[in-house]
mmCIF file of the N, C-alpha and C atoms, coordinates in Angstrom:
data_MODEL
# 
_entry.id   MODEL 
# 
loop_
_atom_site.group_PDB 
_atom_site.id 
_atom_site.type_symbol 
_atom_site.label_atom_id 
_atom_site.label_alt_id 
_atom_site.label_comp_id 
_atom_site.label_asym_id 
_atom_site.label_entity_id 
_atom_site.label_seq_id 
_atom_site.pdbx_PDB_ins_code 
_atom_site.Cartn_x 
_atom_site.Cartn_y 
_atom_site.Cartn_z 
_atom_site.occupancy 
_atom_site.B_iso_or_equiv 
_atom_site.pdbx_formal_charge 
_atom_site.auth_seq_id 
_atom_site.auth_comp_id 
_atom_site.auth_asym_id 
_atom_site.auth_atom_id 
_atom_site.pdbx_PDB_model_num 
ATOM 1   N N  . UNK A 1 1  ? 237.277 -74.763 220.387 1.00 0.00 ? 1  UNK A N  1 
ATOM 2   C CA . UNK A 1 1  ? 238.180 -74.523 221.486 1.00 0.00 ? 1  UNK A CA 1 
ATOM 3   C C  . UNK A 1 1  ? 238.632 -75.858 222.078 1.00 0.00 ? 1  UNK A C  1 
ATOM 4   N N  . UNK A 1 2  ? 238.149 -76.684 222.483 1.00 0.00 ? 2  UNK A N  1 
ATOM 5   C CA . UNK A 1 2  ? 238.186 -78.507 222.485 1.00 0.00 ? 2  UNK A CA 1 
ATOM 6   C C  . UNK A 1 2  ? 239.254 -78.728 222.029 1.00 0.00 ? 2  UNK A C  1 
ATOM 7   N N  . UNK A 1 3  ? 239.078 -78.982 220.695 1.00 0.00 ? 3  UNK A N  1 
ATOM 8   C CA . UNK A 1 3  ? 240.113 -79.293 219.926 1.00 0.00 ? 3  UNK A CA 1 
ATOM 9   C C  . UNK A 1 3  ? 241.324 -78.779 220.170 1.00 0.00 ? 3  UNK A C  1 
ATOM 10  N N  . UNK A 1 4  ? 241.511 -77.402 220.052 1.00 0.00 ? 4  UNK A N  1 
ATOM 11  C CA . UNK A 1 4  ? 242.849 -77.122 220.271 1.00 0.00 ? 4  UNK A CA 1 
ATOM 12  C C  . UNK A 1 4  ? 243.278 -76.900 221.278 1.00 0.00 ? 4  UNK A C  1 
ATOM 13  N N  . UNK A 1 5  ? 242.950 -77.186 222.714 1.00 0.00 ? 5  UNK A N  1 
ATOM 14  C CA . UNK A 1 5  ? 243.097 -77.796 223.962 1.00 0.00 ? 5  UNK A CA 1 
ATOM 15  C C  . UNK A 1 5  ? 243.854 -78.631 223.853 1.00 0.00 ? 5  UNK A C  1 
ATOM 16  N N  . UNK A 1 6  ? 242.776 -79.369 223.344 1.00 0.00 ? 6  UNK A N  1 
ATOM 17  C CA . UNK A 1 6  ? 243.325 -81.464 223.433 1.00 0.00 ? 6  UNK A CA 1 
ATOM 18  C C  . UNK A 1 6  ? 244.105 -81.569 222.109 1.00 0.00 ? 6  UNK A C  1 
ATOM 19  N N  . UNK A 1 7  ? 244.917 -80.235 221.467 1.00 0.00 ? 7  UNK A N  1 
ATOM 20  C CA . UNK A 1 7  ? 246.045 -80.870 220.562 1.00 0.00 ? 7  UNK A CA 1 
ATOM 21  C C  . UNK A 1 7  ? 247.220 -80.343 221.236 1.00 0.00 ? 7  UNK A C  1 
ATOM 22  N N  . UNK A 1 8  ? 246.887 -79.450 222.034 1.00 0.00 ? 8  UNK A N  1 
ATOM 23  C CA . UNK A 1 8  ? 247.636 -78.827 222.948 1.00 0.00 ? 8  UNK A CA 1 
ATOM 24  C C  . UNK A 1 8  ? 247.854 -78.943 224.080 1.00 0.00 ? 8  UNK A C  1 
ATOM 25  N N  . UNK A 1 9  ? 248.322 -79.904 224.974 1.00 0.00 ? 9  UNK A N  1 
ATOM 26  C CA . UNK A 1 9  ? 248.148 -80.021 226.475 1.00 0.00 ? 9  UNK A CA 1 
ATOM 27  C C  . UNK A 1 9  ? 248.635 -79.119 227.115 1.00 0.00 ? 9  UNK A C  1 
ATOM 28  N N  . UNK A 1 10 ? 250.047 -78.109 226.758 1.00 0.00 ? 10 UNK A N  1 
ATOM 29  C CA . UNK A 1 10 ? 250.158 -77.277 227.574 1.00 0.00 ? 10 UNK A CA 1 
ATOM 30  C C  . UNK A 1 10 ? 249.578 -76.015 228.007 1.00 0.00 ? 10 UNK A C  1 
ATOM 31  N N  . UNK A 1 11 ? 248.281 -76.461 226.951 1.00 0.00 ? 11 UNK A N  1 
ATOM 32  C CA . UNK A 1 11 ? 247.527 -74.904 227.281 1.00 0.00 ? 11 UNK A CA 1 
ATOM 33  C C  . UNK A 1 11 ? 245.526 -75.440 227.937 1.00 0.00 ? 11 UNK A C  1 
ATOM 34  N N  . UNK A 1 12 ? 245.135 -74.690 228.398 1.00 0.00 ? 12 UNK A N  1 
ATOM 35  C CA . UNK A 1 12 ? 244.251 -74.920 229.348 1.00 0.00 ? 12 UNK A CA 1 
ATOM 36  C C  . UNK A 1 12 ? 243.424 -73.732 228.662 1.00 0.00 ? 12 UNK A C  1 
ATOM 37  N N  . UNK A 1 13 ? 241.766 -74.069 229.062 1.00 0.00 ? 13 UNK A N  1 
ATOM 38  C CA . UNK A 1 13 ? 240.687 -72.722 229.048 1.00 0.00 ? 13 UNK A CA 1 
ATOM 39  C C  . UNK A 1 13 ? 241.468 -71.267 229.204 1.00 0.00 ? 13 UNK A C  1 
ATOM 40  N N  . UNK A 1 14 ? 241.517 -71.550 230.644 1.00 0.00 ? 14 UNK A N  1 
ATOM 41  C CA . UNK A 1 14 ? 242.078 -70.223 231.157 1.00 0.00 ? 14 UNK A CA 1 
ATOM 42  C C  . UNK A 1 14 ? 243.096 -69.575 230.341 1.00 0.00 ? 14 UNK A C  1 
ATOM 43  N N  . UNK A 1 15 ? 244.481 -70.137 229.658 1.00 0.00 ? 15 UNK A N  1 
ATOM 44  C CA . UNK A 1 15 ? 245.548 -69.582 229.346 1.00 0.00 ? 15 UNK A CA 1 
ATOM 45  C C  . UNK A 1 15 ? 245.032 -69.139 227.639 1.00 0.00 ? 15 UNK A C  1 
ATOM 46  N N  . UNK A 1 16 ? 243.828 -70.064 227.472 1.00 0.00 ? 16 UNK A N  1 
ATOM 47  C CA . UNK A 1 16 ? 242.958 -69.642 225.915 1.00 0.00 ? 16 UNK A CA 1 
ATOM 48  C C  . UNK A 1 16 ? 242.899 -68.344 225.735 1.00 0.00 ? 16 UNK A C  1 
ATOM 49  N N  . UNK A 1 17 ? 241.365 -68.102 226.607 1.00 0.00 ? 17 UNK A N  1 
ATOM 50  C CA . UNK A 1 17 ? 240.798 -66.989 226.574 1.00 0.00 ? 17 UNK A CA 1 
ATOM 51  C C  . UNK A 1 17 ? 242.014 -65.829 227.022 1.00 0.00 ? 17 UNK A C  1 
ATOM 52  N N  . UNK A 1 18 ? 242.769 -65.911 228.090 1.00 0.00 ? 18 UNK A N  1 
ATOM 53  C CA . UNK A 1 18 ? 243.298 -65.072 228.431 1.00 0.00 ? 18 UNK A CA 1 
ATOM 54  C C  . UNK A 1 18 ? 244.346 -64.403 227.247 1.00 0.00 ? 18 UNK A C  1 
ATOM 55  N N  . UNK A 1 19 ? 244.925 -65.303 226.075 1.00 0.00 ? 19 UNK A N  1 
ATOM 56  C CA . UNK A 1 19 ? 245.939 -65.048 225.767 1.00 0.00 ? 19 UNK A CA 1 
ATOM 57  C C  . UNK A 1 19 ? 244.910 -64.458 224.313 1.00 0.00 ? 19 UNK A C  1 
ATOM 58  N N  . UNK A 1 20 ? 243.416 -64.685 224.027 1.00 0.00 ? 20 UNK A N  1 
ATOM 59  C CA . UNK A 1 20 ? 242.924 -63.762 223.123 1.00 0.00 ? 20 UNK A CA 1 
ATOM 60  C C  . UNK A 1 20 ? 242.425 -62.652 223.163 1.00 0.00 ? 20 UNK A C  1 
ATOM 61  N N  . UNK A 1 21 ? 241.695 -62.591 224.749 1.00 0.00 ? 21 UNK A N  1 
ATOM 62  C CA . UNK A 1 21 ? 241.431 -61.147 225.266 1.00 0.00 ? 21 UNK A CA 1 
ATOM 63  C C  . UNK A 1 21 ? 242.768 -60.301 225.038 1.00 0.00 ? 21 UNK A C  1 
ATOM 64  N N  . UNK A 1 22 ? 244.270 -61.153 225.872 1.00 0.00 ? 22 UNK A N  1 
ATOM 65  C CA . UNK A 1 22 ? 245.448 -59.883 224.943 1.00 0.00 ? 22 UNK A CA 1 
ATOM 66  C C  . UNK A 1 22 ? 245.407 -59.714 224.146 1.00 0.00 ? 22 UNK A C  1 
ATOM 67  N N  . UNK A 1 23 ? 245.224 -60.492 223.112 1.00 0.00 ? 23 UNK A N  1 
ATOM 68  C CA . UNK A 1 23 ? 245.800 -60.472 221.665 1.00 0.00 ? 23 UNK A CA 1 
ATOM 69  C C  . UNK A 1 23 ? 244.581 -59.034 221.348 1.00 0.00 ? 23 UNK A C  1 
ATOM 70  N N  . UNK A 1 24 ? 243.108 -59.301 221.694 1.00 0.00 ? 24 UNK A N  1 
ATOM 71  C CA . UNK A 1 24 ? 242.372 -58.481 221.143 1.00 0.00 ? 24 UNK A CA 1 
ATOM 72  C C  . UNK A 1 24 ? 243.054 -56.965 221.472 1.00 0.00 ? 24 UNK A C  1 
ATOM 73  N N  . UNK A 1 25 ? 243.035 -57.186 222.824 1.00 0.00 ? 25 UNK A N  1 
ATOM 74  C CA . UNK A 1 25 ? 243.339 -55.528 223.343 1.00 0.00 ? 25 UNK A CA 1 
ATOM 75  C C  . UNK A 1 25 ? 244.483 -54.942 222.876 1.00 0.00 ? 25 UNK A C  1 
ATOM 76  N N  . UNK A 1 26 ? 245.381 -55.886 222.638 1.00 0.00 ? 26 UNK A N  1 
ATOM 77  C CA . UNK A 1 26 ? 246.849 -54.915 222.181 1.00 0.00 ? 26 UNK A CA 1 
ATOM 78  C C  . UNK A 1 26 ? 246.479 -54.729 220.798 1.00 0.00 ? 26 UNK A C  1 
ATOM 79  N N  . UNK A 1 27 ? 245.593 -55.543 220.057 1.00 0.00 ? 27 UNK A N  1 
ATOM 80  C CA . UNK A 1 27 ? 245.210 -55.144 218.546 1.00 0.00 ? 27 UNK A CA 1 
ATOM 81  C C  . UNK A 1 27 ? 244.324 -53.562 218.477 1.00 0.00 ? 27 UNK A C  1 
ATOM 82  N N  . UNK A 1 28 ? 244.101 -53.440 219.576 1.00 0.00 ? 28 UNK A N  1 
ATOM 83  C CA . UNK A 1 28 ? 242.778 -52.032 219.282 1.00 0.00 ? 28 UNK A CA 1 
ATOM 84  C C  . UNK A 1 28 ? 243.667 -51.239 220.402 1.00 0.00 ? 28 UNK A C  1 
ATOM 85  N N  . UNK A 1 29 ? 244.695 -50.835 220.563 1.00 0.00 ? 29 UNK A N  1 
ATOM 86  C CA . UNK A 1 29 ? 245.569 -50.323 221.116 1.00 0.00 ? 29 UNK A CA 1 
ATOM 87  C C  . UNK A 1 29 ? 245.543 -49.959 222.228 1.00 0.00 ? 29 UNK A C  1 
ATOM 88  N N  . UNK A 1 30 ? 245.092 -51.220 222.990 1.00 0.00 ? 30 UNK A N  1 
ATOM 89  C CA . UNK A 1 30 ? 245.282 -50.546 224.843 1.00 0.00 ? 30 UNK A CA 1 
ATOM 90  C C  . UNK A 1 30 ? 246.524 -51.773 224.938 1.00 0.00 ? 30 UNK A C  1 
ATOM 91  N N  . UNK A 1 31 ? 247.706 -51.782 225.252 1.00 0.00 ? 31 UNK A N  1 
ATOM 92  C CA . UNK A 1 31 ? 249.064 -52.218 225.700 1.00 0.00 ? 31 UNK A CA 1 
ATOM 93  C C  . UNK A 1 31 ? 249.591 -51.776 227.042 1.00 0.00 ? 31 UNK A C  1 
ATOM 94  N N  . UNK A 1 32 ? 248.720 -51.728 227.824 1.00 0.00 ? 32 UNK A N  1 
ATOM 95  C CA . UNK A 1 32 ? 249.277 -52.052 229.085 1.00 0.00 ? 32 UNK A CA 1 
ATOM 96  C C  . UNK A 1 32 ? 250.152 -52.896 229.402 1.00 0.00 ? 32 UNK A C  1 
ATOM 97  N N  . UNK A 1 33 ? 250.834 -52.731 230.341 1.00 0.00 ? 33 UNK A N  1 
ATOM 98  C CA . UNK A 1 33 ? 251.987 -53.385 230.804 1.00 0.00 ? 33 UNK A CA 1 
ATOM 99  C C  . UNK A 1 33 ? 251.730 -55.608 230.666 1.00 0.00 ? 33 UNK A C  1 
ATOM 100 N N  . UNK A 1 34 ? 250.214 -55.585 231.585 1.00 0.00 ? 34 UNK A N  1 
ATOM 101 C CA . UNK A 1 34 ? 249.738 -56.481 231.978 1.00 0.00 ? 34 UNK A CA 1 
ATOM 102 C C  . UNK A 1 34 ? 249.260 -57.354 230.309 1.00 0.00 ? 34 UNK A C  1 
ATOM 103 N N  . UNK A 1 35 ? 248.895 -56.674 229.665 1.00 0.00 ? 35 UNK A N  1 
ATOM 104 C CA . UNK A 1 35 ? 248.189 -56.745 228.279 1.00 0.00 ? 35 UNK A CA 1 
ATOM 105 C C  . UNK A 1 35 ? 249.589 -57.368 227.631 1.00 0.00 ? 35 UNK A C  1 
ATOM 106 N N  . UNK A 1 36 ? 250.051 -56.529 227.268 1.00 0.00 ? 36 UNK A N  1 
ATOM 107 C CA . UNK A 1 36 ? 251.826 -56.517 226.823 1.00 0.00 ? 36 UNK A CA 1 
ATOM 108 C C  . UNK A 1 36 ? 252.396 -57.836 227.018 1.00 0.00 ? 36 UNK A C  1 
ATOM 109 N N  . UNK A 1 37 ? 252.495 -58.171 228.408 1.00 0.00 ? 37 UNK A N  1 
ATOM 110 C CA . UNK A 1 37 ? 253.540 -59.477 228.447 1.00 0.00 ? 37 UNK A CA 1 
ATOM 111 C C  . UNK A 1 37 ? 252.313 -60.759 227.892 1.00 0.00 ? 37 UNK A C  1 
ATOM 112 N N  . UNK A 1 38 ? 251.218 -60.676 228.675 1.00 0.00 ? 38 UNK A N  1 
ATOM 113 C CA . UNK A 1 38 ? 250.636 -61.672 228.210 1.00 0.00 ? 38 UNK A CA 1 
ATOM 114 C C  . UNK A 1 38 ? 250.026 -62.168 226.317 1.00 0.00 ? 38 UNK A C  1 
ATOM 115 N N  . UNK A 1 39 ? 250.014 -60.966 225.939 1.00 0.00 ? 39 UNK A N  1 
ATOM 116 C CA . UNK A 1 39 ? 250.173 -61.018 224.531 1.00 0.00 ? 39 UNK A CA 1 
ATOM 117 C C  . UNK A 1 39 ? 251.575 -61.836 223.489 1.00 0.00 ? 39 UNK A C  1 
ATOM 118 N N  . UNK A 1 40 ? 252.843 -61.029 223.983 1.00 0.00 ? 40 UNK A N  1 
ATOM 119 C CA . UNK A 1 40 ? 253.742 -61.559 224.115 1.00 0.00 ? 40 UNK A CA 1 
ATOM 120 C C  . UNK A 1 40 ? 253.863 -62.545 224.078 1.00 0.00 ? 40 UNK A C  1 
ATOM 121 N N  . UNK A 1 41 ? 253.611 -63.296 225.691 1.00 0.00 ? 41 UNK A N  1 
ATOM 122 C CA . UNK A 1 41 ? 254.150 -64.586 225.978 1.00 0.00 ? 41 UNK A CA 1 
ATOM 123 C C  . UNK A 1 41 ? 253.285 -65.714 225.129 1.00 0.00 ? 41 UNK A C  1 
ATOM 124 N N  . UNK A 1 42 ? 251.944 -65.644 224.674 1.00 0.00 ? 42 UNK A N  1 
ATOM 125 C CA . UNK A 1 42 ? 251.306 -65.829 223.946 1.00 0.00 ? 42 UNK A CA 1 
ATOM 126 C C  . UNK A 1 42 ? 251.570 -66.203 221.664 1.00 0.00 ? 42 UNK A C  1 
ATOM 127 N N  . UNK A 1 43 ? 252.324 -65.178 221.898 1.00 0.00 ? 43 UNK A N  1 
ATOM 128 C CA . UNK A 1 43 ? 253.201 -65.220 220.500 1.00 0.00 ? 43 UNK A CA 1 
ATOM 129 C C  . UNK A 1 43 ? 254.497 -66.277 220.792 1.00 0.00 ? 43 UNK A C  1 
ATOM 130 N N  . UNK A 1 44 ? 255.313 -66.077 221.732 1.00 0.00 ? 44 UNK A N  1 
ATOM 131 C CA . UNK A 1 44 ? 256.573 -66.998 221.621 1.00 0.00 ? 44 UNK A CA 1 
ATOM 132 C C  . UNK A 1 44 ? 256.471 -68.119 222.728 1.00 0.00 ? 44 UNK A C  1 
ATOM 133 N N  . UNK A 1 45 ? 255.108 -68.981 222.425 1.00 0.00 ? 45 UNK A N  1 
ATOM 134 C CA . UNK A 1 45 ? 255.006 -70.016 223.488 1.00 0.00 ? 45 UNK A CA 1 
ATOM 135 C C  . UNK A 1 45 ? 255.747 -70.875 222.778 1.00 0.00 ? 45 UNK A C  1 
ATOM 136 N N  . UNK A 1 46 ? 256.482 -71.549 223.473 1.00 0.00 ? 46 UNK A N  1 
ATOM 137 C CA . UNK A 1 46 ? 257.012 -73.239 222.938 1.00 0.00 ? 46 UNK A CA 1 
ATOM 138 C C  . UNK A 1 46 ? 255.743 -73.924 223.238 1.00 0.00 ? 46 UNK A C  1 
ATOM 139 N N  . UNK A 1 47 ? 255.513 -74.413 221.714 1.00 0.00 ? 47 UNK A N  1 
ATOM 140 C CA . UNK A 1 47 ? 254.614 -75.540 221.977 1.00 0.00 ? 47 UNK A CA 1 
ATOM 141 C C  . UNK A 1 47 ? 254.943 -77.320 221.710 1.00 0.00 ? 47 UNK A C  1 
ATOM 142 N N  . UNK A 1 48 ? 257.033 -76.955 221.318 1.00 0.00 ? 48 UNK A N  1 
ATOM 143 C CA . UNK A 1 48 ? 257.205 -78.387 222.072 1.00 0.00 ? 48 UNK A CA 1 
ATOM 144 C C  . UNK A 1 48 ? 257.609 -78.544 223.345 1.00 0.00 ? 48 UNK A C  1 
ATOM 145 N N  . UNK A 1 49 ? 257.824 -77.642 224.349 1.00 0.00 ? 49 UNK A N  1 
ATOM 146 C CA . UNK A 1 49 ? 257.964 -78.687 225.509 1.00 0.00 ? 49 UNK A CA 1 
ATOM 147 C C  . UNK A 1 49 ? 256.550 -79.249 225.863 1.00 0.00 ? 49 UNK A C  1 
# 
């Protein structure tokens, strides 16, 4: 997790875990609204700005 932090500056612990707990939950089909975007936003991050 380190590592791809520090290859990544725009992403942090928090935005980590958060964006795999979505990923998990929309994979085993709970897609809540809340689940949904953050999954999402998670798939189409720009990771050049």
């Amino acid at each position: 997790m380190r590592a791809f932090i520090q290859a990544r500056p725009d992403w942090d612990q928090y935005s980590l875990v958060t964006s795999a707990l979505a990923g998990f939950l929309f994979q085993h089909g709970w897609a809540g609204g809340c689940v949904s975007e953050h999954y999402l936003n998670s798939l189409f991050r720009d990771e050049a700005a």
